[in-house]
N, C-alpha and C positions, 0 to 999 in steps of 0.2 A: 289320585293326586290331582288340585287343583292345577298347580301351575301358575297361575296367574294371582298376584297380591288381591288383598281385597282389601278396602279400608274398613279401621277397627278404631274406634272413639275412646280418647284415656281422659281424664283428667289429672293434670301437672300440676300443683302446688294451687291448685282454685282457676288454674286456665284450661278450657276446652281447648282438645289438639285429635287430629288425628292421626295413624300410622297405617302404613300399607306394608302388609303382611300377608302370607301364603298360608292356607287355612292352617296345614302342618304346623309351622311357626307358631301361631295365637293359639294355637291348642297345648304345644307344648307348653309354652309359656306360662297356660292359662294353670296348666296342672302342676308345674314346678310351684309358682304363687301358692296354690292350695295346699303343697308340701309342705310347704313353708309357712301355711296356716300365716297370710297376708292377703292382703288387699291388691289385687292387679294395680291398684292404678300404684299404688306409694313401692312397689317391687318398679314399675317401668320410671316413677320418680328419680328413685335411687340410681337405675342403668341411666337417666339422663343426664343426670349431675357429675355422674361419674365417667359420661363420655367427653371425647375431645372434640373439638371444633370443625375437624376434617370429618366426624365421624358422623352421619344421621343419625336418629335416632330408632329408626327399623332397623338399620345394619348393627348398631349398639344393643339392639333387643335379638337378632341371628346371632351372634356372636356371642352372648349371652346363653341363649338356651343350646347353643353347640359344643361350649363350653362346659354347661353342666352336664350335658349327655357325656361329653365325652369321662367326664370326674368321675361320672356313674357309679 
C-alpha cells in the first residue's frame, strides 16, 4: 500500500489536468475504464461533469470506484 497520492495526467474535453491519486485508486479505476472497454480519460470526463462544485475531482473519481466496488 502506497499511502500517499501520486499525481496521474487526464485529459478533460481537450484540457490537460492532473489528479492525485493513491496508486489503489488509479489502478482500480484504470481497470473499471477497461470493463467498460473506454477510454480513462472520457470515463474520468463523464465523473467530472457529473460532480458538484463542493466536490474535487479525485474525491469524485474515490467515490466512484467505491461505489462500483461496492455494486460488485
Amino acid at each position: 500500500m502506497t499511502g500517499r497520492p501520486k499525481k496521474h495526467s487526464l485529459t478533460l474535453r481537450g484540457h490537460r489536468t492532473s489528479v492525485s491519486l493513491e496508486d489503489e485508486f488509479w489502478d482500480a479505476f484504470r481497470e473499471i475504464a477497461a470493463q467498460d472497454d473506454r477510454a480513462i480519460n472520457d470515463l474520468a470526463a463523464e465523473i467530472d461533469e457529473s460532480r458538484g462544485d463542493d466536490c474535487g475531482l479525485a474525491s469524485a473519481i474515490r467515490l466512484f470506484v467505491l461505489r462500483r466496488l461496492r455494486s460488485g
